[in-house]
C-alpha positions as CSV (number, residue, x, y, z in Angstrom):
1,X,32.8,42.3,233.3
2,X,34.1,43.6,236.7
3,X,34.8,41.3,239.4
4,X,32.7,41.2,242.3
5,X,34.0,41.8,245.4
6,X,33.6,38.9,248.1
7,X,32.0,40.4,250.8
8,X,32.0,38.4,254.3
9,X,29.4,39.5,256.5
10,X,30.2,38.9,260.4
11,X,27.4,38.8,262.7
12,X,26.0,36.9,265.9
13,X,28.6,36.8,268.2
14,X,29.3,36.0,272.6
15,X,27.6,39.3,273.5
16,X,24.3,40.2,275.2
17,X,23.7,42.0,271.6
18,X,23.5,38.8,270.2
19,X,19.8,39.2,268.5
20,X,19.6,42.7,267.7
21,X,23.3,41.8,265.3
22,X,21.7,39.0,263.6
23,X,18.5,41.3,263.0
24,X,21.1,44.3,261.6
25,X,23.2,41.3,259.8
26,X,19.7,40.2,257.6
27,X,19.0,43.7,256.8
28,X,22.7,44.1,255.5
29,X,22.7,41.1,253.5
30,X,19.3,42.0,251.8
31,X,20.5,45.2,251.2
32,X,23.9,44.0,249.2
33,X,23.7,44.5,245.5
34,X,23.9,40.4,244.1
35,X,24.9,42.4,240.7
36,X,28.1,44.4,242.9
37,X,29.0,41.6,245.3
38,X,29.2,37.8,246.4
39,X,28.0,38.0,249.9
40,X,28.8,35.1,252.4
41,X,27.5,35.4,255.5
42,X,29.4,34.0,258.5
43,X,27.7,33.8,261.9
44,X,29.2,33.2,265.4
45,X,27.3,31.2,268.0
46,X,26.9,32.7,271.7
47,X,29.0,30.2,272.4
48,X,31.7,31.6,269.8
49,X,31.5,29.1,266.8
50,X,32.3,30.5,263.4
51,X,30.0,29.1,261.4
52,X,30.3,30.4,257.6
53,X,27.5,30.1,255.8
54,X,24.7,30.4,258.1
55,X,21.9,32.7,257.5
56,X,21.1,35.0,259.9
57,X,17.2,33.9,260.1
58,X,18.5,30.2,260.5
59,X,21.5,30.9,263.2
60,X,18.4,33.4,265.1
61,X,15.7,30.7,265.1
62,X,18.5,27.7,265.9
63,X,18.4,29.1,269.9
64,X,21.8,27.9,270.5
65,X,24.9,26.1,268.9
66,X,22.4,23.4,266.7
67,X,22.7,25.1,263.1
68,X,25.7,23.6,260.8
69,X,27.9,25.8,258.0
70,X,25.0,25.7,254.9
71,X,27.1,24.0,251.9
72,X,23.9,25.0,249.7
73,X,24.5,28.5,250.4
74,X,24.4,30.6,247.1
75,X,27.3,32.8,247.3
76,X,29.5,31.8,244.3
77,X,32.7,30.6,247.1
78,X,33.5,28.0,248.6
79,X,32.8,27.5,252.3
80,X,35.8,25.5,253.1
81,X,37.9,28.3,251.4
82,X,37.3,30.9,254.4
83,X,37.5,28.4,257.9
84,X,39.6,29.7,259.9
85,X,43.1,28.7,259.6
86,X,46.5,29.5,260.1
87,X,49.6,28.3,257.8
88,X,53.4,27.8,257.8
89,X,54.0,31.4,256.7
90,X,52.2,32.1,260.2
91,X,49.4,33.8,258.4
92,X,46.7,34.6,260.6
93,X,43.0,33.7,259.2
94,X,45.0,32.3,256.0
95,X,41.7,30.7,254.7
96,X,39.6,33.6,255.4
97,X,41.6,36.0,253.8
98,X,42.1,34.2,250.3
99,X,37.9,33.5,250.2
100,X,37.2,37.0,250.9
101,X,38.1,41.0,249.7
102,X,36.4,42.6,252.7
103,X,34.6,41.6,256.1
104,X,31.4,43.6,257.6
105,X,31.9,42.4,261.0
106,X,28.0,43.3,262.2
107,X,28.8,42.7,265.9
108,X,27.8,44.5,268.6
109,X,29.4,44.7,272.2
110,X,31.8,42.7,273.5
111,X,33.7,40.4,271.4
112,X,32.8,42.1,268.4
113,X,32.2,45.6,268.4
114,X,35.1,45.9,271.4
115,X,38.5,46.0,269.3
116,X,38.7,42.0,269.8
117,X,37.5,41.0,266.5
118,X,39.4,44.0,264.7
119,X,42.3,43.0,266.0
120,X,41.5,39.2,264.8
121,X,41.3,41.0,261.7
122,X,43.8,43.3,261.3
123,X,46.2,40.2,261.9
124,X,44.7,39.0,259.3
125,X,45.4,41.5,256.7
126,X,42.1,42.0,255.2
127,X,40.3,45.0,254.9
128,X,37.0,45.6,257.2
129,X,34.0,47.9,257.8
130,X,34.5,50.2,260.9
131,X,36.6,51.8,263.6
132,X,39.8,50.2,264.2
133,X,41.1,48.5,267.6
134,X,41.7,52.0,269.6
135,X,38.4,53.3,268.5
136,X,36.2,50.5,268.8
137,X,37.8,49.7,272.4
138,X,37.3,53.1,273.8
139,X,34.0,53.5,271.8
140,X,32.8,50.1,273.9
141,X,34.4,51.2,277.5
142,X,31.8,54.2,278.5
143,X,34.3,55.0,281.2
144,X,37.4,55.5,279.3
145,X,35.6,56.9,276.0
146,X,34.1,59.8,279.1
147,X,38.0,60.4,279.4
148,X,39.1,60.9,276.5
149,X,35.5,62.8,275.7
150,X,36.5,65.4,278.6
151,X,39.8,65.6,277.7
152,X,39.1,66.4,273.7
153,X,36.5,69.2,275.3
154,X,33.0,67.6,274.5
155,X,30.7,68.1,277.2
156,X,30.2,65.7,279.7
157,X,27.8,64.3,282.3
158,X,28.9,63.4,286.1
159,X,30.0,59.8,286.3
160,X,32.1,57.5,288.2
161,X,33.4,54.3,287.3
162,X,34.2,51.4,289.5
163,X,35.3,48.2,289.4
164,X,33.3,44.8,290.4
165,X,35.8,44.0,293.3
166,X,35.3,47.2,294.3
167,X,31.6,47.0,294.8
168,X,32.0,43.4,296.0
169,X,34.2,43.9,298.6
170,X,33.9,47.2,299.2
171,X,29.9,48.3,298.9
172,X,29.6,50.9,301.3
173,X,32.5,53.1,299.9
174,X,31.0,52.8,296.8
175,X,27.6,53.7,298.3
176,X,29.1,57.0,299.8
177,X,30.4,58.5,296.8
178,X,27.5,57.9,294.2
179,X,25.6,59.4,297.3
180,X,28.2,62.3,298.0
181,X,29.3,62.8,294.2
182,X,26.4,61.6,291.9
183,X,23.1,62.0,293.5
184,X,19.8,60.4,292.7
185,X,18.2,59.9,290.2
186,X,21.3,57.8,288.4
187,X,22.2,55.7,285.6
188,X,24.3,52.2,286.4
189,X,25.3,50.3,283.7
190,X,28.1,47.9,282.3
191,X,30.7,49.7,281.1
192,X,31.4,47.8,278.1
193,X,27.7,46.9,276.7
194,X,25.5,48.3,274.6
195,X,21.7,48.1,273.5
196,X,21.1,49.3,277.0
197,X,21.6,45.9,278.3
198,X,22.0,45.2,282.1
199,X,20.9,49.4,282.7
200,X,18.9,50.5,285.7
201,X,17.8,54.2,286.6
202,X,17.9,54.3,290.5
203,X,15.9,56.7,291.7
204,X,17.1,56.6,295.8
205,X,19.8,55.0,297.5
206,X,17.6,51.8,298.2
207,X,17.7,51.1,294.4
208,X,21.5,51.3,294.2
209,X,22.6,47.5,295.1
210,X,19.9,45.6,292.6
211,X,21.5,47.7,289.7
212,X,25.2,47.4,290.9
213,X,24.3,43.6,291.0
214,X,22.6,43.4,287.7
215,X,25.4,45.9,285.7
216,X,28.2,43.1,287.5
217,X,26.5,40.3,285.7
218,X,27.6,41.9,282.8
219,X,30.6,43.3,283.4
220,X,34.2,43.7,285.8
221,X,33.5,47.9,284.9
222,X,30.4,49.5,286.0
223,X,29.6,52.6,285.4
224,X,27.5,55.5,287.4
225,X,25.9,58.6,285.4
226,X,24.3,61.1,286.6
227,X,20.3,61.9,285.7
228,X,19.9,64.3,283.4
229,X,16.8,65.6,282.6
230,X,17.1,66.8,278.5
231,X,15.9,65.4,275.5
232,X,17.4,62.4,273.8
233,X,18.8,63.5,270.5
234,X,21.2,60.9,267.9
235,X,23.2,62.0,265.1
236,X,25.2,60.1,262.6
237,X,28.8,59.7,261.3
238,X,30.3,58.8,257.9
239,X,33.7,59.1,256.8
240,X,37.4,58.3,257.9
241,X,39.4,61.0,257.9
242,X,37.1,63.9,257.1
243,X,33.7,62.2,258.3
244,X,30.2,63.9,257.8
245,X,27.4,64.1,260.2
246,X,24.0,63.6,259.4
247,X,20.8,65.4,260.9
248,X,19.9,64.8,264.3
249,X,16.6,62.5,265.3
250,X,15.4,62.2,268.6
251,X,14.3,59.5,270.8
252,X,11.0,59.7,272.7
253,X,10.9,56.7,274.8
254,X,7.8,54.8,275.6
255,X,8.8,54.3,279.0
256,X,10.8,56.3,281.8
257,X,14.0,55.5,279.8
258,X,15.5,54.2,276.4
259,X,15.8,50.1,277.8
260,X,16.2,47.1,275.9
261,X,12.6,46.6,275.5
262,X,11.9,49.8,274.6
263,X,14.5,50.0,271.5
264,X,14.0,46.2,270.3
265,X,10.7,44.1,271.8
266,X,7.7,46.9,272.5
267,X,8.9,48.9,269.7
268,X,6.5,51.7,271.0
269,X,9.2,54.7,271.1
270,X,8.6,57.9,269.3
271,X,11.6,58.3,266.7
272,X,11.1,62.0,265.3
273,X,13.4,62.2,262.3
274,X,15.0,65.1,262.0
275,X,14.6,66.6,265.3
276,X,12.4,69.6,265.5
277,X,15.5,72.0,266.4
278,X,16.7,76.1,266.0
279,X,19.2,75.4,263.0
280,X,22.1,76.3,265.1
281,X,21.5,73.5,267.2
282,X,21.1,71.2,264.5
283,X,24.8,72.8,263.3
284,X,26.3,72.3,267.1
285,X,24.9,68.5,267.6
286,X,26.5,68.1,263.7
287,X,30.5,69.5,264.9
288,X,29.9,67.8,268.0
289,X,29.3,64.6,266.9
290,X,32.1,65.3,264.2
291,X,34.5,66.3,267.4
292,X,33.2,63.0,269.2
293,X,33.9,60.4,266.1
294,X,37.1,62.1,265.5
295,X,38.6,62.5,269.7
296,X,38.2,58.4,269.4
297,X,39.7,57.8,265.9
298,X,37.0,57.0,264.7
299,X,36.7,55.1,261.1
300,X,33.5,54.5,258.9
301,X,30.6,54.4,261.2
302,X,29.7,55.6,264.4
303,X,26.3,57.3,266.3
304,X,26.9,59.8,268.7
305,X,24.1,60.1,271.3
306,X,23.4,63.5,273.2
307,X,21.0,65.2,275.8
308,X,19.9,68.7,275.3
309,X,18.7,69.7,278.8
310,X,15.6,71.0,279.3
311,X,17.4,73.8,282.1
312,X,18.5,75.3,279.6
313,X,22.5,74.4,280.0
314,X,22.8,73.5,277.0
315,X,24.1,69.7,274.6
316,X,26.1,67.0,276.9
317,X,27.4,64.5,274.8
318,X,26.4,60.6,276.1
319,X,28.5,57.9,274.4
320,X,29.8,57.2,270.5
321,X,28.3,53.7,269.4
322,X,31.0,52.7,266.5
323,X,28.7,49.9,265.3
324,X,25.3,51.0,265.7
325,X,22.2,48.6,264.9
326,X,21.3,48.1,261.3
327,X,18.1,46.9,262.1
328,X,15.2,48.1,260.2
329,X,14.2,50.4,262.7
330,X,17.4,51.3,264.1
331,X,18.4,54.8,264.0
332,X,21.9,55.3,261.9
333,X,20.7,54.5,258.9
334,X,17.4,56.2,259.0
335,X,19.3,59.2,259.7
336,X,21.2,58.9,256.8
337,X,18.0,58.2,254.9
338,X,16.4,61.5,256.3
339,X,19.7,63.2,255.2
340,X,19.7,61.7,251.7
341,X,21.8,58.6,251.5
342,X,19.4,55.7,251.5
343,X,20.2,52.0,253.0
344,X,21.7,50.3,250.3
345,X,24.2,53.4,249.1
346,X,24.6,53.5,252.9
347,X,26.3,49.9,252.8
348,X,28.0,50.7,249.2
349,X,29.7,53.8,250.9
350,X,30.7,51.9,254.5
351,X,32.5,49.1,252.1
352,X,34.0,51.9,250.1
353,X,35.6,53.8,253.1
354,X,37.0,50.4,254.7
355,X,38.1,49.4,251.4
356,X,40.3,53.0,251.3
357,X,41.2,52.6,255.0
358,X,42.9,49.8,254.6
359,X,44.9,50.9,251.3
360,X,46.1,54.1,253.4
361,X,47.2,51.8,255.9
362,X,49.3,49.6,254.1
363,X,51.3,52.9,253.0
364,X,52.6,52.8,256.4
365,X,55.9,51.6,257.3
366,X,56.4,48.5,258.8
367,X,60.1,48.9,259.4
């Protein structure tokens, strides 16, 4: 009988995303073949407590840092065997690595979904679903991934990015240019969030200080797009090296834009799967988001939002999310669904590529 792997599954986390993981982490867990794997689910606290063992349900209905490591859990492991350690060979995450073949580290935003946790991993020498610590850090940072975006030749919206300090001690400089060089209506947001947490559209100037506030409660980076008036289109990646994109869906918000409470609580927002598009637009969103996932390194997983403007000027490409929700009504994988690879093949696939990711990097030279 083949060995099953031991699969850790990494969810909660110190991010305003800290629901919408746990929801993605239950889906995950429900969709992991018991016959294929030994699934042990690990959850972190907002306050940043690794608690292995913890169901998502049970770490979701605890509030805050209440809910204790389950010992009754039924994943054939022990819990003890994967607390975080270290050891005198200076092994990072000793105990995790010899409980576990693989972590899916379900995190979203910062401290998870950032580079800071696949660093943490890395480290530790074991093998893990999604981009790396270059991609998921520019794929988190709006501003720099907008760089390196223009710089690969995707299409881009206006922005500027500023820093907290700068708006704080310098507001009316900051004021000028989104007047002068962005224009009304705009988009501020954190620069390094997700789940279109701490967003505002500003219509006028008048708007412009409650959403700098509320975007530097959430972040030192804030970042200012342009309005665009297009529609909101999504397309999936899978792959590392030579990824594949799936069709494109598109988003048709229930209110004047794609919030928080639009994607997660009123759950009212037209998702038309695939988009009604000319083929060769289909074709062009497809490279594109290709182009995008591969201009950030990109590595398992990634969605790739876009606008098509209704002027006529053609695709802009928004942001790359490298861990999208796994929620059951979250877009990636019903994309992939749409385009033929159904949930639980989805997962089988995403452990498969981090599984070959890792091999190809440990042909690397270390010396």
């Amino acid at each position: 009988m083949t060995q099953r792997l031991r699969v850790g599954v990494l969810f909660g986390g110190r991010s305003g995303e800290h629901q919408v993981s746990v929801v993605s982490a239950a889906a995950i867990l429900e969709a992991l073949d018991p016959e294929k794997y030994d699934v042990m689910p690990i959850g972190i606290t907002a306050e940043g407590r690794w608690l292995p063992g913890v169901e998502p349900r049970r770490l979701l209905a605890s509030g805050e840092s209440q809910v204790r490591s389950l010992p009754e859990h039924n994943a054939m492991m022990d819990n003890k065997a994967i607390l975080i350690s270290s050891s005198a060979d200076g092994r990072i995450f000793a105990g995790l690595k010899d409980g576990l073949d693989i972590i899916f580290p379900v995190l979203h935003g910062p401290f998870g979904e950032d580079g800071t946790v696949q660093g943490l991993l890395e480290l530790s020498g074991i093998p893990y679903v999604g981009g790396g610590v270059l991609a998921s850090a520019l794929g988190m940072d709006k501003g720099f991934m907008k760089e390196i975006f223009r710089q690969a030749g995707l299409p881009v919206g206006k922005y500027l990015v500023f820093l907290r300090t700068e708006w704080v001690n310098a507001s009316g400089m900051v004021k000028r240019r989104i007047d002068r060089e962005i224009g009304y209506p705009c988009f501020v947001k954190p620069a390094n969030l997700g789940s279109s947490v701490g967003i505002s559209k500003v219509h006028n100037s008048g708007e412009l200080a409650p959403a700098m506030d509320l975007a530097a409660a959430y972040d030192r980076r804030l970042i200012v797009e342009a309005g665009i008036d297009g529609r909101e289109l999504e397309c999936s990646v899978l792959g590392n090296d030579e990824p594949i994109a799936s069709l494109p869906g598109e988003v048709v918000p229930c209110k004047e834009f794609y919030d928080y409470n639009a994607k997660y609580v009123d759950q009212k927002s037209a998702l038309i799967i695939p988009a009604p598009l000319p083929p060769e637009t289909t074709a062009r969103i497809q490279e594109l988001a290709v182009k995008a996932f591969k201009a950030i390194d990109g590595a398992g997983l990634a969605r790739v939002d876009f606008f098509l403007t209704r002027e006529g000027s053609g695709l802009i490409v928004n942001e790359i999310n490298t861990m999208p929700g796994f929620t059951s009504i979250s877009m990636y994988p019903k994309l992939w669904e749409a385009s033929g690879i159904g949930y639980s093949e989805l997962v089988d696939r995403l452990l498969d590529l981090a599984m070959a990711r890792h091999a190809d990097r440990g042909r690397s030279r270390i010396i």
